[in-house]
N, C-alpha and C positions, 0 to 999 in steps of 0.2 A: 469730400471723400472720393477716392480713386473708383470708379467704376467702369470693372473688368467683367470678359468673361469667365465663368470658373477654372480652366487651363490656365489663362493669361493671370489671373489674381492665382494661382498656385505657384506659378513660376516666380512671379514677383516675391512671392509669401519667401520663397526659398531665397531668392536674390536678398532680400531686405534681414533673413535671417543668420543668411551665412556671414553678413556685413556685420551685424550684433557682434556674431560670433570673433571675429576677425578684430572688432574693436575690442574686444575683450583679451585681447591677447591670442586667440588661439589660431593653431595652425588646421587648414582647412586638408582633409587628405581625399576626400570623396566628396562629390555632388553627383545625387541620380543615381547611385551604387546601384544597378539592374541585374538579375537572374532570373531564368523562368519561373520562380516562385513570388517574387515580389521586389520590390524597391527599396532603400534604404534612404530619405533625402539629401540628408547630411551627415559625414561621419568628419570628426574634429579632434584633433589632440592638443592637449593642456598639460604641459611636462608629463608625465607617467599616464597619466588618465585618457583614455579612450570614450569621446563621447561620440555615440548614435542619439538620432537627432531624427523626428518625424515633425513636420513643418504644415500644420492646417491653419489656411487663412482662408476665411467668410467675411462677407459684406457686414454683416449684422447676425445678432443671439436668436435672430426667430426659428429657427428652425435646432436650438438647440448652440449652446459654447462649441468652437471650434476644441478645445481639449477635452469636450465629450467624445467629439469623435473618434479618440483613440481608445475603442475599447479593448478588452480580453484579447479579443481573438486579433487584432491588430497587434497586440504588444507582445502576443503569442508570437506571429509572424517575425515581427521585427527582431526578438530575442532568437530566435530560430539562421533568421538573416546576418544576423550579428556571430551569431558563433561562426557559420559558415564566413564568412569576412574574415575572421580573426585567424583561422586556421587558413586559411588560402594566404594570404598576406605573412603567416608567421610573426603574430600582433602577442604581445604580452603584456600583461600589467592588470591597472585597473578598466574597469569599464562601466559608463553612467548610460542614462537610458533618459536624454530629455523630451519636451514637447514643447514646440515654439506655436503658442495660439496669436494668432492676430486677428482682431475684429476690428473692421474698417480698417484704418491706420496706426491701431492700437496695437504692442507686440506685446506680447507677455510669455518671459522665456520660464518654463518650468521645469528647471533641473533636477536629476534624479527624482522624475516623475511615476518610474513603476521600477 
């Protein structure tokens, strides 16, 4: 098992999931999407469909699943994030809202998660 610090294994978590993403066909159009209000990690598109992408990777479940971590108010944020993205950019269509958990070197992408 790769052992990081928490930054360096979040970076990584996002390197390893934009890769996923990218082998899956899809085209990458943000990494890091920043505003004073929050972050976005990954925004991707899939012919029509607009995916936001929040990317938590831990060592190990002790402290709780890395897709626990995205709660309410997390997805609150992110959907909040996302409109503001879609209007600034002049983005239309669909839009999915996943979560890429990885524990250890495990990734587990969970599409149209909330």
């Amino acid at each position: 098992m790769v052992d990081l610090s928490k930054q360096a294994r979040g970076t990584w978590g996002e390197q390893r999931a934009a890769r996923w993403y990218q082998d899956a066909g899809y085209t990458i159009l943000e990494r890091n999407w920043r505003t004073r209000t929050g972050e976005i990690d990954l925004i991707v598109r899939n012919n029509n469909e607009i995916v936001f992408c929040e990317v938590k990777a831990r060592r190990s479940n002790s402290v709780g699943t890395a897709s626990e971590a995205v709660n309410w108010r997390k997805q609150k944020r992110i959907r909040t994030l996302a409109a503001q993205w879609l209007k600034e950019n002049n983005q239309h269509g669909q839009v999915r809202f996943d979560v890429v958990a990885i524990t250890g070197n495990q990734i587990n992408v969970i599409e149209a998660a909330f």
